[in-house]
PyMOL Python script that loads the backbone (N, CA, C, O; Angstrom):
from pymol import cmd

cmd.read_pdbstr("""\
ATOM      1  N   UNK A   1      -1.660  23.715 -39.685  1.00  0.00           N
ATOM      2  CA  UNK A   1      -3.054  23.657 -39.332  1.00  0.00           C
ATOM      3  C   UNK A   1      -3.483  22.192 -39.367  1.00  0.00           C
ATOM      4  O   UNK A   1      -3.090  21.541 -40.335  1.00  0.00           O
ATOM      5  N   UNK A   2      -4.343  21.491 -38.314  1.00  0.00           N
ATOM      6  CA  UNK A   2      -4.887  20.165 -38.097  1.00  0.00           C
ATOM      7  C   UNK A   2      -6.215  20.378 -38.189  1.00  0.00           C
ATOM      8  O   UNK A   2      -6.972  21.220 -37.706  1.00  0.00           O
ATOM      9  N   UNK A   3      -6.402  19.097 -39.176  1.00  0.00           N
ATOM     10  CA  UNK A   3      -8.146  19.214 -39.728  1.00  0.00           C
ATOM     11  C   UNK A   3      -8.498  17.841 -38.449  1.00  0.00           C
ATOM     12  O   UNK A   3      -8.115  16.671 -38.474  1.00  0.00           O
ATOM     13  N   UNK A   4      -9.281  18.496 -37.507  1.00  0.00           N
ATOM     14  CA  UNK A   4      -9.916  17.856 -36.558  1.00  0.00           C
ATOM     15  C   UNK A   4     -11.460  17.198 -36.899  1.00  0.00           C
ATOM     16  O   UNK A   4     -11.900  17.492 -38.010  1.00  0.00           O
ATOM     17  N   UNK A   5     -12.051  16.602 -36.301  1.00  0.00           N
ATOM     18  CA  UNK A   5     -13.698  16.041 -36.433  1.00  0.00           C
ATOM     19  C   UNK A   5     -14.143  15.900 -35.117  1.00  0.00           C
ATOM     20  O   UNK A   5     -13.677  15.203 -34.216  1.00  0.00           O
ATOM     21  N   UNK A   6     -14.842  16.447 -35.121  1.00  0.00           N
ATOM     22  CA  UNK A   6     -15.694  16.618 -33.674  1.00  0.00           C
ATOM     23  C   UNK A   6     -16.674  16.405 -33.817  1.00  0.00           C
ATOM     24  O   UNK A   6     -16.930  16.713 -34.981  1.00  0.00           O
ATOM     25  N   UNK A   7     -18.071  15.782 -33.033  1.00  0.00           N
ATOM     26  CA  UNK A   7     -19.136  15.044 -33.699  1.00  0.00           C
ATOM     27  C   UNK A   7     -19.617  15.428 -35.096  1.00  0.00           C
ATOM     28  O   UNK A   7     -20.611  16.116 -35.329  1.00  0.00           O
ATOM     29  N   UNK A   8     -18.594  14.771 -36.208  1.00  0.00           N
ATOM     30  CA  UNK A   8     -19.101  14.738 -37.130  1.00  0.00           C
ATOM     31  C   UNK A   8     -18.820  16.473 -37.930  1.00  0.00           C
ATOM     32  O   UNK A   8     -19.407  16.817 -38.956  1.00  0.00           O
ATOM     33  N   UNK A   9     -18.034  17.166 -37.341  1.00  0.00           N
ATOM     34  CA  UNK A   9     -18.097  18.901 -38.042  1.00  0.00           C
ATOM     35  C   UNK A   9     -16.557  18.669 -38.216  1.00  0.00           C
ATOM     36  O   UNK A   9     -15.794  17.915 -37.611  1.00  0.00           O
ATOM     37  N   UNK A  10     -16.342  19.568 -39.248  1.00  0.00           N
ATOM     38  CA  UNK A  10     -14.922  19.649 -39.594  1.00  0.00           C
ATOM     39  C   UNK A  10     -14.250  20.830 -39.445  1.00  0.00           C
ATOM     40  O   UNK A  10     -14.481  21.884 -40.037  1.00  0.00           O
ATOM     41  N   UNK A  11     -13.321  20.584 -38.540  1.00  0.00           N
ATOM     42  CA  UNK A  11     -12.798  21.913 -38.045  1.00  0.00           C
ATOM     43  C   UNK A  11     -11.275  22.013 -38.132  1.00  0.00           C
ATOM     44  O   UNK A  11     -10.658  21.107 -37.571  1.00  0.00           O
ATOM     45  N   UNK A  12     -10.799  22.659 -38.547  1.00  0.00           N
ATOM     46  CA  UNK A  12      -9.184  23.578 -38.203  1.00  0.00           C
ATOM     47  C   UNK A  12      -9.002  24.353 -36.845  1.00  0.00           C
ATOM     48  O   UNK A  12      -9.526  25.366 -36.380  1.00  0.00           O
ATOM     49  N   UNK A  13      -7.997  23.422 -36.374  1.00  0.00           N
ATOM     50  CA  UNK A  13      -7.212  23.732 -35.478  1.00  0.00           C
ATOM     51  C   UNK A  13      -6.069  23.714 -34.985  1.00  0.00           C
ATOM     52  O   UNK A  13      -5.081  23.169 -35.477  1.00  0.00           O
ATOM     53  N   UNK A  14      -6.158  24.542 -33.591  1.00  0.00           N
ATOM     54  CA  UNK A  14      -4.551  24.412 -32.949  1.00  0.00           C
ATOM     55  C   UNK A  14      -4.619  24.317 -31.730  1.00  0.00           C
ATOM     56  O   UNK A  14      -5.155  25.310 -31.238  1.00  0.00           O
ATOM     57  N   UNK A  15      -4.274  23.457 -30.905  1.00  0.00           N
ATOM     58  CA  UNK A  15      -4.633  23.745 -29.608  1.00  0.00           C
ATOM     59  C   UNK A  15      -2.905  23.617 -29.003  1.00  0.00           C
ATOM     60  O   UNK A  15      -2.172  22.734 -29.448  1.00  0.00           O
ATOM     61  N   UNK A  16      -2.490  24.475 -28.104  1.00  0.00           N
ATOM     62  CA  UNK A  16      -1.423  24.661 -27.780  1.00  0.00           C
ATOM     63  C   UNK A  16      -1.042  25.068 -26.349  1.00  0.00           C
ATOM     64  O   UNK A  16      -2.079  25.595 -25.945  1.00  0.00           O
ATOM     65  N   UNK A  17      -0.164  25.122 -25.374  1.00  0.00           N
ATOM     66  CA  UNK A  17       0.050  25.375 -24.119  1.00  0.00           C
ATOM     67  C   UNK A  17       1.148  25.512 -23.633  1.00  0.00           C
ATOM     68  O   UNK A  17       1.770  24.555 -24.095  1.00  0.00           O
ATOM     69  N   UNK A  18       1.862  26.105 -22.956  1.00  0.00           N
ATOM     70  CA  UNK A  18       3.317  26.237 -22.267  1.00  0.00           C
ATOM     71  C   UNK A  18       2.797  26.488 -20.802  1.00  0.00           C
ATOM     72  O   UNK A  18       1.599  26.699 -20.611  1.00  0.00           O
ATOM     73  N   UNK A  19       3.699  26.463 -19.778  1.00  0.00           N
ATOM     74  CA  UNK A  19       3.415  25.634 -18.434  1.00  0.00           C
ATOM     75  C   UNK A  19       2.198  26.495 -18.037  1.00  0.00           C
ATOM     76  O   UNK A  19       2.431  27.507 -18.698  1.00  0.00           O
ATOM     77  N   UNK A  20       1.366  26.670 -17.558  1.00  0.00           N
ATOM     78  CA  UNK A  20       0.494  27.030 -16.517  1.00  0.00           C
ATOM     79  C   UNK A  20      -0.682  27.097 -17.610  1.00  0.00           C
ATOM     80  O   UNK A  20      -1.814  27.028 -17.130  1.00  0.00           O
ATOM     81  N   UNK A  21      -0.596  27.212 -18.895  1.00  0.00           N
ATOM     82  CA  UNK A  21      -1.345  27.701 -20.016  1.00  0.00           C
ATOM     83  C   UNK A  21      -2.232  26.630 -20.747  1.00  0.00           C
ATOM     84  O   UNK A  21      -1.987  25.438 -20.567  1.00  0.00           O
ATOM     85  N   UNK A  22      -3.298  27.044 -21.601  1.00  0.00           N
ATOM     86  CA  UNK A  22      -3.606  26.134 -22.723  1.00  0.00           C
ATOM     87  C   UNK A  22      -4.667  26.753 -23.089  1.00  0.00           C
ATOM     88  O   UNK A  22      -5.532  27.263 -22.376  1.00  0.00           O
ATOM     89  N   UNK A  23      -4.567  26.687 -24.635  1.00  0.00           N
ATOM     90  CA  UNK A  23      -5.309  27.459 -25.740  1.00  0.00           C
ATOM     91  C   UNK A  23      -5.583  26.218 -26.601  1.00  0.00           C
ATOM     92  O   UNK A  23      -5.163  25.073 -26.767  1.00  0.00           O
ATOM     93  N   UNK A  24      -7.144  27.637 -27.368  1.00  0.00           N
ATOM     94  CA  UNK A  24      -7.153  26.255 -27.802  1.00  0.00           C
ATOM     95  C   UNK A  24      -8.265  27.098 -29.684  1.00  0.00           C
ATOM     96  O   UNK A  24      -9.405  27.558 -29.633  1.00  0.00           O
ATOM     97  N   UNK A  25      -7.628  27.028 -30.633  1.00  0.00           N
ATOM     98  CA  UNK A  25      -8.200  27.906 -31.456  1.00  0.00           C
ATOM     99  C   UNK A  25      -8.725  27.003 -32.702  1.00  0.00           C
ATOM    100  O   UNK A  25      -8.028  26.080 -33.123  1.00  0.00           O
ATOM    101  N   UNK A  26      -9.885  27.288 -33.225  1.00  0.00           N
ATOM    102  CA  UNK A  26     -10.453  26.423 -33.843  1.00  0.00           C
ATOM    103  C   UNK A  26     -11.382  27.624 -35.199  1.00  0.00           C
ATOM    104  O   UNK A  26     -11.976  28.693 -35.053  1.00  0.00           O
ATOM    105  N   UNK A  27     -11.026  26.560 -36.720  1.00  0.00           N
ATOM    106  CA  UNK A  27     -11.917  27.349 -37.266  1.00  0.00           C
ATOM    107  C   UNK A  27     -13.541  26.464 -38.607  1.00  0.00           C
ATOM    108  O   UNK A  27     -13.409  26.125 -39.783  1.00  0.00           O
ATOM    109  N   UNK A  28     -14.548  26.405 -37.908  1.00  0.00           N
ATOM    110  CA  UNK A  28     -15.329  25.353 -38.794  1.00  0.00           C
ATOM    111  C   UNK A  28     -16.336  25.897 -39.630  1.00  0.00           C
ATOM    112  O   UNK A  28     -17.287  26.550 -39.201  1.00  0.00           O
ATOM    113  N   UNK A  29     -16.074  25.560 -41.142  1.00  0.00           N
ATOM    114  CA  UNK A  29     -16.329  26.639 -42.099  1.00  0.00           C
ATOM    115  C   UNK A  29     -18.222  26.214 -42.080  1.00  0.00           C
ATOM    116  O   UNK A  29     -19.165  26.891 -42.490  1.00  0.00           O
ATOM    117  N   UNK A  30     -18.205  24.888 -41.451  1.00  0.00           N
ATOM    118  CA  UNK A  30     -19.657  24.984 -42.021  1.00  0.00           C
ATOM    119  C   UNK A  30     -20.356  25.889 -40.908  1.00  0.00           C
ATOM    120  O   UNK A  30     -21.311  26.498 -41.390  1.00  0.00           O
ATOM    121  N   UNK A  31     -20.158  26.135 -39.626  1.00  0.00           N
ATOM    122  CA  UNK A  31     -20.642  27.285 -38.555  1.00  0.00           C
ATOM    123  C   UNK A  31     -19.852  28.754 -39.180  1.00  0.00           C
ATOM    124  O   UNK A  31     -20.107  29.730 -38.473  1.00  0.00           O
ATOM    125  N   UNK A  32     -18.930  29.060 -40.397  1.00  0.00           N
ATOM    126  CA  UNK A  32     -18.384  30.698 -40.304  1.00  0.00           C
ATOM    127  C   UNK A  32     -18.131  30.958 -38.937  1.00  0.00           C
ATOM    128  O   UNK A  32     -18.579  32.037 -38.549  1.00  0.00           O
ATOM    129  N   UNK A  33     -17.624  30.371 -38.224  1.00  0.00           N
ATOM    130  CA  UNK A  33     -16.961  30.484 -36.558  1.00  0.00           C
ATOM    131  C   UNK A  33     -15.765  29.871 -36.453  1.00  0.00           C
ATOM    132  O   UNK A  33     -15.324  28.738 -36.645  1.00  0.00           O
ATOM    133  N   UNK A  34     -15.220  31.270 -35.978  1.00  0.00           N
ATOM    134  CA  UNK A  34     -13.479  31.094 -35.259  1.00  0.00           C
ATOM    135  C   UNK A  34     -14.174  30.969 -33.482  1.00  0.00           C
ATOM    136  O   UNK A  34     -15.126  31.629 -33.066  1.00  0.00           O
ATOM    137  N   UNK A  35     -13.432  30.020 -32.745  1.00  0.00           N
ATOM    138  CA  UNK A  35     -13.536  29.495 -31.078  1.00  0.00           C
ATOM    139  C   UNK A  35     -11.831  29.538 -31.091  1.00  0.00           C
ATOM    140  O   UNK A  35     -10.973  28.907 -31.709  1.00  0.00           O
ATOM    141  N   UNK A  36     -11.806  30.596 -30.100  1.00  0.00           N
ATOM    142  CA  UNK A  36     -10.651  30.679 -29.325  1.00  0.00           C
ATOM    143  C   UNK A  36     -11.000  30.528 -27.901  1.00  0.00           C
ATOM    144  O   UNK A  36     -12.006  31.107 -27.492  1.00  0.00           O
ATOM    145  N   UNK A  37     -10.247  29.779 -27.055  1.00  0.00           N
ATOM    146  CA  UNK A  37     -10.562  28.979 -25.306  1.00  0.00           C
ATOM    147  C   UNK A  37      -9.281  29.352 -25.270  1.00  0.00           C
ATOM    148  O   UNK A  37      -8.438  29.222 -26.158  1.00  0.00           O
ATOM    149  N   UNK A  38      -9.143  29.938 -23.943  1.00  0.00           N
ATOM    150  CA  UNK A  38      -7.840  29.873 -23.078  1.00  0.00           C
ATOM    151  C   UNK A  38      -7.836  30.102 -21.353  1.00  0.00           C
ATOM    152  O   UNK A  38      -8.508  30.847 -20.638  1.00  0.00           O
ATOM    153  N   UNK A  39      -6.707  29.057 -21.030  1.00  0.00           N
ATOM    154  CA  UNK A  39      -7.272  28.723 -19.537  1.00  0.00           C
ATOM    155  C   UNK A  39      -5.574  28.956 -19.381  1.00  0.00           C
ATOM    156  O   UNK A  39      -4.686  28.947 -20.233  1.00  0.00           O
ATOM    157  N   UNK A  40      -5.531  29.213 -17.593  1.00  0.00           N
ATOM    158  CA  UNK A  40      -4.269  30.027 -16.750  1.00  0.00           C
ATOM    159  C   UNK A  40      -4.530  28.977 -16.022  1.00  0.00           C
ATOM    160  O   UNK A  40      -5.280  29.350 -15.121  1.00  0.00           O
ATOM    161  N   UNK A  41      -4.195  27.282 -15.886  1.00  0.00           N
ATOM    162  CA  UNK A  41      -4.795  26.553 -14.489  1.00  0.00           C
ATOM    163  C   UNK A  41      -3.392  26.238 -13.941  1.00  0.00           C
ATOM    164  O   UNK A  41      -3.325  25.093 -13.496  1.00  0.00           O
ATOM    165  N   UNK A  42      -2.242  26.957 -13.855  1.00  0.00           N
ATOM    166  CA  UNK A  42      -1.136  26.686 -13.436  1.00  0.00           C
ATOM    167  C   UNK A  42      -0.335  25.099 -13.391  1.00  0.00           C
ATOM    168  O   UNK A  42      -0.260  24.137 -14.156  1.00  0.00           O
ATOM    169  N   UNK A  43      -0.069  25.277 -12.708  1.00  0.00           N
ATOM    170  CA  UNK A  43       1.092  23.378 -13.269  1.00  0.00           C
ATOM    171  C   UNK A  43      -0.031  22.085 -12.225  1.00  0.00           C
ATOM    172  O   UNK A  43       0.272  21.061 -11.613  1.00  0.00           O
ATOM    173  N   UNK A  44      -1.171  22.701 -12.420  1.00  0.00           N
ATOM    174  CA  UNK A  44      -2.023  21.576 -12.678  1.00  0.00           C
ATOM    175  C   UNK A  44      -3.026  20.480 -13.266  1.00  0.00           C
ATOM    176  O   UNK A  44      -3.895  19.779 -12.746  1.00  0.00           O
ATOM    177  N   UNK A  45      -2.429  20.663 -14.877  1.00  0.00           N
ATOM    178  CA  UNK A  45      -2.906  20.400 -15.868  1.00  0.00           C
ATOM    179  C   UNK A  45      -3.112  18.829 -15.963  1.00  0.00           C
ATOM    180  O   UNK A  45      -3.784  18.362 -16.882  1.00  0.00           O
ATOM    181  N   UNK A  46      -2.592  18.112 -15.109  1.00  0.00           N
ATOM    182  CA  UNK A  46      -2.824  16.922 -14.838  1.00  0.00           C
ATOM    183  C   UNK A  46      -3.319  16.555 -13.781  1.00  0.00           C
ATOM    184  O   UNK A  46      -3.167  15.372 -13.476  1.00  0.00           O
ATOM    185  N   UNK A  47      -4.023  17.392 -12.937  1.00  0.00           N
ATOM    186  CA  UNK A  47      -4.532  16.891 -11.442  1.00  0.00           C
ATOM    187  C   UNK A  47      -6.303  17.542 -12.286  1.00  0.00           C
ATOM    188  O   UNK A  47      -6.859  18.034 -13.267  1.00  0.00           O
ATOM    189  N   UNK A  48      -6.442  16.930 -10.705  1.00  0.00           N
ATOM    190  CA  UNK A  48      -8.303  17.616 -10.888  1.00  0.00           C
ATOM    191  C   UNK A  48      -8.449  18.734 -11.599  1.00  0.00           C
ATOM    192  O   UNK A  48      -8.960  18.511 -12.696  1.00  0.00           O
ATOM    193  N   UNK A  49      -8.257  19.574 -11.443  1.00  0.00           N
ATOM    194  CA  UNK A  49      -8.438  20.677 -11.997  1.00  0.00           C
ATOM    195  C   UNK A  49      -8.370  20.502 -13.617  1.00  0.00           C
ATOM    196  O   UNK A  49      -9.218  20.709 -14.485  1.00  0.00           O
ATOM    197  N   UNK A  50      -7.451  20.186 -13.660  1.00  0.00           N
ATOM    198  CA  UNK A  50      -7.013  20.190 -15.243  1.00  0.00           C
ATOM    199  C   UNK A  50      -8.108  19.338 -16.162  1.00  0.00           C
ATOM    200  O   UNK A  50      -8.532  19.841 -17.203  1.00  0.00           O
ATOM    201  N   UNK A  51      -8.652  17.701 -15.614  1.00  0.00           N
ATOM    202  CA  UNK A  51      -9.856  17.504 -15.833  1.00  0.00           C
ATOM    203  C   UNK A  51     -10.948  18.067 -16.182  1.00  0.00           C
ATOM    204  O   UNK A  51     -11.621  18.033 -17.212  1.00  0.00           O
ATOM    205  N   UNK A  52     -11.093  18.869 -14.674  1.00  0.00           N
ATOM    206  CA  UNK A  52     -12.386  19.963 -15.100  1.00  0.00           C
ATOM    207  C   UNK A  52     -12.586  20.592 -15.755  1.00  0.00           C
ATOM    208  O   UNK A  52     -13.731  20.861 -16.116  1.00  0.00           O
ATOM    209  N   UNK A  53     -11.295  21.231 -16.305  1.00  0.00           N
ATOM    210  CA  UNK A  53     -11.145  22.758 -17.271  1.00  0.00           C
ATOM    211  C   UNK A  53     -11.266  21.728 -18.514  1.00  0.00           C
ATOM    212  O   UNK A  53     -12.204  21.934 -19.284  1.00  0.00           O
ATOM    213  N   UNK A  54     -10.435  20.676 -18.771  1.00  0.00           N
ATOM    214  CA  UNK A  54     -10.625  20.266 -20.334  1.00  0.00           C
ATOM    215  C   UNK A  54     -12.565  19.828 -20.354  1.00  0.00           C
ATOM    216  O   UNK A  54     -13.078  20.514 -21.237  1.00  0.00           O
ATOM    217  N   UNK A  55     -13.512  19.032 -19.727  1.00  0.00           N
ATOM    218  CA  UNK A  55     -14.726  18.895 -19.307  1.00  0.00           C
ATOM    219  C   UNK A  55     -15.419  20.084 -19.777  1.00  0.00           C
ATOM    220  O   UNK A  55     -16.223  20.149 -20.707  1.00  0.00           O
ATOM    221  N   UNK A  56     -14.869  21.322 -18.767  1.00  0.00           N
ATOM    222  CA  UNK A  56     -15.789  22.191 -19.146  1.00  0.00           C
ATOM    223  C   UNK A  56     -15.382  23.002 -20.828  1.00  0.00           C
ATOM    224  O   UNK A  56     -16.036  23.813 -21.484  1.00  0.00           O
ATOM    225  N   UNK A  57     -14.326  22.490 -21.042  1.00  0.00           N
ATOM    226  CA  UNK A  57     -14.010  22.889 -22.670  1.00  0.00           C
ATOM    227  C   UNK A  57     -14.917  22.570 -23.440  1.00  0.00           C
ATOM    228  O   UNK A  57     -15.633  23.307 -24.118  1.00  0.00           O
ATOM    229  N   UNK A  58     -14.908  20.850 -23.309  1.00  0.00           N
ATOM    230  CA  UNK A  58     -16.037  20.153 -24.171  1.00  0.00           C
ATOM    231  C   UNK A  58     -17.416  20.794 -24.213  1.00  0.00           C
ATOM    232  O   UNK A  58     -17.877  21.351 -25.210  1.00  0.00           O
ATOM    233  N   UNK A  59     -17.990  20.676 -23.124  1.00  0.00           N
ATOM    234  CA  UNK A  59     -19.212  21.427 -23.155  1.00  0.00           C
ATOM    235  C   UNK A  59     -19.151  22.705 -23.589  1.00  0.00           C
ATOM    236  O   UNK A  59     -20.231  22.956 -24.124  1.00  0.00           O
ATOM    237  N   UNK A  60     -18.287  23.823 -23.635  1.00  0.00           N
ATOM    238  CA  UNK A  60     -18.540  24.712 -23.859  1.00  0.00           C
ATOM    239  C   UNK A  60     -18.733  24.931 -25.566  1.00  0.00           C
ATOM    240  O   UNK A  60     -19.554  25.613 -26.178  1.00  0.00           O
ATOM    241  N   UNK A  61     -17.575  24.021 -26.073  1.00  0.00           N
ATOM    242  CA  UNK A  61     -17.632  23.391 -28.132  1.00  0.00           C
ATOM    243  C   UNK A  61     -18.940  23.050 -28.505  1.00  0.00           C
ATOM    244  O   UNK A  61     -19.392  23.295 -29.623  1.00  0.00           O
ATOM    245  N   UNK A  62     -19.634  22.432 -27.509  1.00  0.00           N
ATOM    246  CA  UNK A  62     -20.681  21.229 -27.443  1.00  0.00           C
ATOM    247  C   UNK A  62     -21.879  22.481 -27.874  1.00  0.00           C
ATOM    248  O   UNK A  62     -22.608  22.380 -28.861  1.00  0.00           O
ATOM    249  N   UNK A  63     -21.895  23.588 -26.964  1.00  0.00           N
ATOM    250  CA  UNK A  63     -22.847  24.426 -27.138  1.00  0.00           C
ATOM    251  C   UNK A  63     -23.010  25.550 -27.779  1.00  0.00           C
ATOM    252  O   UNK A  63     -24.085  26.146 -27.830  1.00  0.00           O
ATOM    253  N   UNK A  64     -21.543  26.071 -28.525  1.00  0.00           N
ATOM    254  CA  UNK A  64     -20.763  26.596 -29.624  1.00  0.00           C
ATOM    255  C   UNK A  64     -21.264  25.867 -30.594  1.00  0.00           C
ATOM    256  O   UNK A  64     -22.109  26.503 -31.223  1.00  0.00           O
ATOM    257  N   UNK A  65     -21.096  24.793 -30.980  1.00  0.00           N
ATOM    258  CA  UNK A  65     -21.420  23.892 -32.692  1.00  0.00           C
ATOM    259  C   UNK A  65     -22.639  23.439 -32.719  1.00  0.00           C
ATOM    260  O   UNK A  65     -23.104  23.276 -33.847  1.00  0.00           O
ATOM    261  N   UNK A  66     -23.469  23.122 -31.609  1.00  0.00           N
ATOM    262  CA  UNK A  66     -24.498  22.992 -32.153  1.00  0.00           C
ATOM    263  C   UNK A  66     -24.950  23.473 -33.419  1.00  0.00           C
ATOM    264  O   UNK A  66     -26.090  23.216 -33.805  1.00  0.00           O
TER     265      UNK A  66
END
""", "prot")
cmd.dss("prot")
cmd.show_as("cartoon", "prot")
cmd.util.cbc("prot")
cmd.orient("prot")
């Protein structure tokens, strides 16, 4: 388990992926919230796409931890 910091919150995680895949599981005791994300963007995890999906990850944490 990796103790991450994300603005300032302390969270446990794992974020992990095999080809087409990526997950992403997180647990931050001061929210009592487990965030599990998982995206299918096929073997384009380094083109545009893959950008977007990590982008729209952020925001989606962003509005989760508040």
């Amino acid at each position: 388990m990796v103790l991450v910091l994300i603005g300032g919150i302390v969270e446990y995680g794992h974020g992990g992926g095999g080809l087409g895949a990526g997950c992403l599981l997180l647990y931050v005791p001061a929210k009592k919230t487990y965030v599990f994300l998982a995206t299918n963007i096929g073997v384009v995890i380094n083109g545009e796409a893959g950008v977007k999906v990590n982008k729209m990850k952020d925001e989606i944490l962003g509005i989760l931890l508040q």
